[in-house]
C-alpha positions as CSV (number, residue, x, y, z in Angstrom):
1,X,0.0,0.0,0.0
2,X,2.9,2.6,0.8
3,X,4.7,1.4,-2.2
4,X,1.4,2.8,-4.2
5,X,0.8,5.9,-2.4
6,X,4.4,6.7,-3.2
7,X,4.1,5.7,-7.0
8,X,1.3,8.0,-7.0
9,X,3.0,10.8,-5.6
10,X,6.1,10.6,-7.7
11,X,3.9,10.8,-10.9
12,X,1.7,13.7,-9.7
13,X,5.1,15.4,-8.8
14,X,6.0,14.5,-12.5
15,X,2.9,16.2,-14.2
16,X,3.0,19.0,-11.8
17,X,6.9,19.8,-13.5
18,X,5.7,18.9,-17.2
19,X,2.7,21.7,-17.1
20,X,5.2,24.2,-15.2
21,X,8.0,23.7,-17.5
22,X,5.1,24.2,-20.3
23,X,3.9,27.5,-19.0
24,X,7.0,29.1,-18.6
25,X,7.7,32.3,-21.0
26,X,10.7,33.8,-21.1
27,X,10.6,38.0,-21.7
28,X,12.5,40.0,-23.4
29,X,14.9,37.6,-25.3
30,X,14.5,36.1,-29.1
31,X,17.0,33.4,-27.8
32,X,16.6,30.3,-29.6
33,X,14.3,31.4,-32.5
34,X,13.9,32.3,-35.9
35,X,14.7,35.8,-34.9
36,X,18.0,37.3,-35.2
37,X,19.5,38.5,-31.8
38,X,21.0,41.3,-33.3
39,X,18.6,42.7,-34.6
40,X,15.6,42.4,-32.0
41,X,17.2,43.8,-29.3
42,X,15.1,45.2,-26.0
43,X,16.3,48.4,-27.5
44,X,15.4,47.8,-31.1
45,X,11.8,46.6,-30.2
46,X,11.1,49.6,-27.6
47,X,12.0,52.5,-29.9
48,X,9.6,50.7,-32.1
49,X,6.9,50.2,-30.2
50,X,7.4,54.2,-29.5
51,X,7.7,54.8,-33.4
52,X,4.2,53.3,-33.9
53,X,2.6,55.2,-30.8
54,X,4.0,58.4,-31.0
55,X,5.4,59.1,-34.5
56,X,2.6,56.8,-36.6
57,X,-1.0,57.2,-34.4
58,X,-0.3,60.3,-32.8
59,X,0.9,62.6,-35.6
60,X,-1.7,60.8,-37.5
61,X,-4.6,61.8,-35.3
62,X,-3.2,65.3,-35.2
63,X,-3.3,65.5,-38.1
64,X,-7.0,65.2,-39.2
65,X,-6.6,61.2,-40.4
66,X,-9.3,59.1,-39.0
67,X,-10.5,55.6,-39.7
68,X,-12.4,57.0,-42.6
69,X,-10.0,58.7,-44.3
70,X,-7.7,56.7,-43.9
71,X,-7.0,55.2,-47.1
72,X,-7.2,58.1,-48.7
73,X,-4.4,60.0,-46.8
74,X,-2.0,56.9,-46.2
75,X,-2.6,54.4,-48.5
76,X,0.6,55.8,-50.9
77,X,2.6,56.8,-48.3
78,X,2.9,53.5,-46.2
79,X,2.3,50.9,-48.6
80,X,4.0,52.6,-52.0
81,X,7.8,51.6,-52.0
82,X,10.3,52.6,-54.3
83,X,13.5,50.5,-55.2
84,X,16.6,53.3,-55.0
85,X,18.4,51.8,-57.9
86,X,15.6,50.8,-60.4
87,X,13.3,53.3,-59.4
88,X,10.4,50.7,-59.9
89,X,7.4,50.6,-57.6
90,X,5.9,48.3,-55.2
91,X,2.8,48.1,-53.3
92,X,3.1,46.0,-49.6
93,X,-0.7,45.7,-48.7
94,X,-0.1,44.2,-46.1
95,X,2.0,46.6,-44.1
96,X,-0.7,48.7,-44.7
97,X,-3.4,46.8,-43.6
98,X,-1.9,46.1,-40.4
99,X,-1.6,49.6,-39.7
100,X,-4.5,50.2,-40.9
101,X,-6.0,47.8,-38.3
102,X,-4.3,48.6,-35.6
103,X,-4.8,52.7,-35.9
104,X,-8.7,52.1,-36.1
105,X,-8.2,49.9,-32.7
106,X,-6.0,53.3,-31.0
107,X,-8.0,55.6,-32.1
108,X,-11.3,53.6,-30.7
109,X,-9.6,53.3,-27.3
110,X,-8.5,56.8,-27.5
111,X,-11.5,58.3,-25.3
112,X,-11.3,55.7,-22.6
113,X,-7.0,56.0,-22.8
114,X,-8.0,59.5,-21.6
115,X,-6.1,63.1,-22.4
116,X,-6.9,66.4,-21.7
117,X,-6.8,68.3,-25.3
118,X,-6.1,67.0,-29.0
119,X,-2.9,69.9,-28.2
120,X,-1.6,68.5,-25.4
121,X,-2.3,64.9,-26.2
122,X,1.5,64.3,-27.3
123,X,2.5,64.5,-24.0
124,X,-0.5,63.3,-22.3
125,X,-0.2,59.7,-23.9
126,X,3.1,57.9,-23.4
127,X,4.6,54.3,-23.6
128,X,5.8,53.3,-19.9
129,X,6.8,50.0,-20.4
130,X,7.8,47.1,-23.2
131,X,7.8,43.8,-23.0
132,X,8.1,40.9,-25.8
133,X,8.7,37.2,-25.7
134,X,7.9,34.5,-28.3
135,X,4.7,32.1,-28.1
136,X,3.9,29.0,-28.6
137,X,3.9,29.3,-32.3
138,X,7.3,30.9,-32.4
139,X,5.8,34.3,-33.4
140,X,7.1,37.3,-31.7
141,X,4.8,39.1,-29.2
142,X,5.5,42.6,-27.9
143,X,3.1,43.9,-25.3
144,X,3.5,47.8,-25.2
145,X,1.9,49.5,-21.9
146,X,0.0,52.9,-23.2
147,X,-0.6,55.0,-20.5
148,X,-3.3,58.1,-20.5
149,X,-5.3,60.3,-18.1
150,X,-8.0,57.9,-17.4
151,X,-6.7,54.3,-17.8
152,X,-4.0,52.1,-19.5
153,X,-3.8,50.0,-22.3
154,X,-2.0,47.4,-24.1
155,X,-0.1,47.8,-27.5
156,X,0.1,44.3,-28.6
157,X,2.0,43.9,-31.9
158,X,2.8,40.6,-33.3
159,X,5.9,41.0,-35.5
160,X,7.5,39.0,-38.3
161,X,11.3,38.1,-38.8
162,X,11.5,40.9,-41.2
163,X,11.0,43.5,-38.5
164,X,7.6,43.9,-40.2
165,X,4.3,44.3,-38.2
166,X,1.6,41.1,-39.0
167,X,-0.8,42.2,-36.7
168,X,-1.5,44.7,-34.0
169,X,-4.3,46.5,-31.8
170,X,-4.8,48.1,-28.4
171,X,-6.8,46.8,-25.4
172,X,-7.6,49.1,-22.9
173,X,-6.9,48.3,-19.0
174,X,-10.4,48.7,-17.2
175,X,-11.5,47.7,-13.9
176,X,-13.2,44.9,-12.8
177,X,-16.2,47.2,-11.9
178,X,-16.0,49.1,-15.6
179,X,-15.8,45.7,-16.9
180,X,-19.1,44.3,-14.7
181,X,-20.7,47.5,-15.6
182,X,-20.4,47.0,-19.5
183,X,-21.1,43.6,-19.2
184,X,-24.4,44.3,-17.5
185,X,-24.8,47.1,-20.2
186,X,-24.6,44.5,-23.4
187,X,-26.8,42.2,-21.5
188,X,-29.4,44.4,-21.3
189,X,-29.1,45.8,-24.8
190,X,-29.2,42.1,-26.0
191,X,-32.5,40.9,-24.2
192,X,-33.9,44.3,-24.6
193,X,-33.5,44.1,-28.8
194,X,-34.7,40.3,-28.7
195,X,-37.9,40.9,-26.3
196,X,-38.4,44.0,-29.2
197,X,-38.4,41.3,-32.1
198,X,-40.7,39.3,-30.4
199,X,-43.1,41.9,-29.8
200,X,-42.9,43.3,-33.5
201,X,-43.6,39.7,-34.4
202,X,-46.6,39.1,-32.1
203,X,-48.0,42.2,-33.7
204,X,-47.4,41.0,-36.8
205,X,-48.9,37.5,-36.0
206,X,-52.0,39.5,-34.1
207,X,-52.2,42.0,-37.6
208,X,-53.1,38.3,-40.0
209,X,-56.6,38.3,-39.1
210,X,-57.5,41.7,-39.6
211,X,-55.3,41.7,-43.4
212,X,-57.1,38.5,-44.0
213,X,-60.6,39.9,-43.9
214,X,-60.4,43.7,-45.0
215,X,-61.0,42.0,-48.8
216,X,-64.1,40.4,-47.8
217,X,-67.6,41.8,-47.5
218,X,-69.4,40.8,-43.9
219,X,-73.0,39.8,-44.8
220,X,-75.7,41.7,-42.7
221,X,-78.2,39.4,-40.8
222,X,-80.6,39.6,-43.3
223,X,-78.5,38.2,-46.0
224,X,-77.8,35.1,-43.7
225,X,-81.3,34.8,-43.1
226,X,-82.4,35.3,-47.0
227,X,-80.1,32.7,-47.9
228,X,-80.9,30.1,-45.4
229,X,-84.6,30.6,-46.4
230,X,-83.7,30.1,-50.1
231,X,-81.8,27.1,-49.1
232,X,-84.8,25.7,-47.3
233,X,-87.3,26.4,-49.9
234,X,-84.8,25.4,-52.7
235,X,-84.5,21.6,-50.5
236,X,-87.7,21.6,-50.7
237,X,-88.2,21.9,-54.3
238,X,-86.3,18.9,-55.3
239,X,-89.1,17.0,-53.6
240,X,-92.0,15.7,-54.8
241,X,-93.9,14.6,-51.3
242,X,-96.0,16.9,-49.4
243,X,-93.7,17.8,-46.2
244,X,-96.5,19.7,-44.3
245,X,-96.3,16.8,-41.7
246,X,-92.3,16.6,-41.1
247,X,-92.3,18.9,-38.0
248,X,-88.7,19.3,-37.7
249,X,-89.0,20.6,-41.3
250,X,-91.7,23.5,-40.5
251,X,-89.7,24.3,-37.2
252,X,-87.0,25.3,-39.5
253,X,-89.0,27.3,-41.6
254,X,-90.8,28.7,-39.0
255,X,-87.6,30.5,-37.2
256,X,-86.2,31.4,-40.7
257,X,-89.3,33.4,-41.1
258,X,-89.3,34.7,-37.4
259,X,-85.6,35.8,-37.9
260,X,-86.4,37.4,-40.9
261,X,-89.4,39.3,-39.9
262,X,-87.0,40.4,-37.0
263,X,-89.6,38.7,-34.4
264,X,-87.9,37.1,-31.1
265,X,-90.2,34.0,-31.3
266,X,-92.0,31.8,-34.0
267,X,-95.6,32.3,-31.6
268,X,-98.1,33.9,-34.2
269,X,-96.7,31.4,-36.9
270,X,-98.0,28.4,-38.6
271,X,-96.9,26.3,-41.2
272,X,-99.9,25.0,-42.6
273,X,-98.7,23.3,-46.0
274,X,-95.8,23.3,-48.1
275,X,-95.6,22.9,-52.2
276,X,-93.0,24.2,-54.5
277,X,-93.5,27.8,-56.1
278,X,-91.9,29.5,-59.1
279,X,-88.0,29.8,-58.5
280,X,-87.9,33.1,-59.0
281,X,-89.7,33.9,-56.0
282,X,-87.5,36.5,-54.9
283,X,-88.4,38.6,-58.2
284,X,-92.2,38.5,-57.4
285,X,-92.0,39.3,-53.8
């Protein structure tokens, strides 16, 4: 029994050091990647992360570029490149589409980041820390901290072995109550938008009957009771025999008449024989 309990604990001990010696990161080194030491230095990759923060999205934002104009004030300028010695021109897309992305995700954040003018904003928003390491894919992560008047945020840019950006955006550092709060706020807009479907459809559904019938004419009283009169008497024609004695026959008749005449009882009427008239009874009334 001790020689299990110790087997056991031996290979828990095991699995505990496999899944900490798979978790471990190691910052700020390119060390045993496809990524040259020389070149990504902690250096290198800080004055870039403070290229794309302060000389890219802030002088862009001052001036005038937005997400919607984007393309049309930096589409030549960051993706057009022009070989020195040939003079022949090139377009790199996707250099520009990853800045592209990752200004529209900084300039989203830009209100909750928090500065106090679009003047002083230079100097209000600042990068106060880097850090890279590479994940489990071998792809180069650096995490730049952003830090503005009302809350931080995170500059994460993936980066290729050509020192070229392959993706990037910015997540903004809120607190646990912020986060509760909008949480609470997209729950409510979610239920609210489905319980307004729902009712649009039940008015909809409620609407069928009404569409349905606004075609068709409602008969009065006294066209129901005209036809079911003509119905009688025409049932009667197609028969020879005198019906004078079938009293659930002249019961019928009787309260088609009474309804017709507008009376509240058949009292006052009697059915004394029944034979066939012309058919065009109606006419000769």
């Amino acid at each position: 029994m001790k020689h299990k309990i110790l087997a056991l604990g031996v290979m828990i001990s095991c699995l505990l050091g496999l899944t900490a010696c798979g978790s471990t990161v190691n910052y700020n080194t390119v060390e045993g990647s496809r990524y040259h030491t020389k070149l990504f230095t902690s250096q290198q990759i800080t004055d870039y992360v403070n290229v794309v923060e302060d000389d890219i999205f802030e002088n862009l934002y001052m001036n005038g570029v937005t997400p919607d104009n984007f393309e049309e004030n930096v589409y030549f300028d960051m993706a057009m490149i022009v070989n020195p010695q040939t003079g022949e021109l090139t377009f790199n897309d996707d250099y520009y589409n990853v800045n592209k992305s990752g200004y529209d995700s900084w300039y989203k954040a830009l209100n909750d980041i928090g500065y106090n003018s679009p003047e002083t904003l230079p100097n209000d928003i600042k990068v106060i820390d880097v850090q890279y390491y590479i994940n489990k894919e071998g792809v180069l992560v650096i995490d730049g901290t952003i830090q503005g008047t009302k809350h931080s945020a995170l500059l994460q840019i993936y980066m290729g072995n050509n020192f070229e950006p392959t993706d990037m955006g910015v997540t903004v550092n809120k607190t646990t109550g912020e986060k509760l709060q909008n949480a609470g706020l997209n729950t409510l807009l979610g239920m609210g938008m489905a319980f307004t479907i729902l009712i649009i459809i039940s008015l909809i559904i409620s609407l069928f009957p009404i569409i349905n019938g606004a075609g068709k004419k409602k008969e009065s009283d006294k066209e129901i009771t005209e036809k079911s009169i003509e119905n009688t008497i025409t049932q009667i024609a197609d028969k020879e025999e005198d019906l004078s004695n079938d009293e659930e026959l002249v019961a019928v008749i009787a309260a088609a008449i009474a309804a017709y005449e507008g009376s509240a009882s058949v009292e006052g009427f009697q059915v004394r024989s029944i034979r066939r008239v012309n058919s065009n009874w109606k006419k000769n009334r």
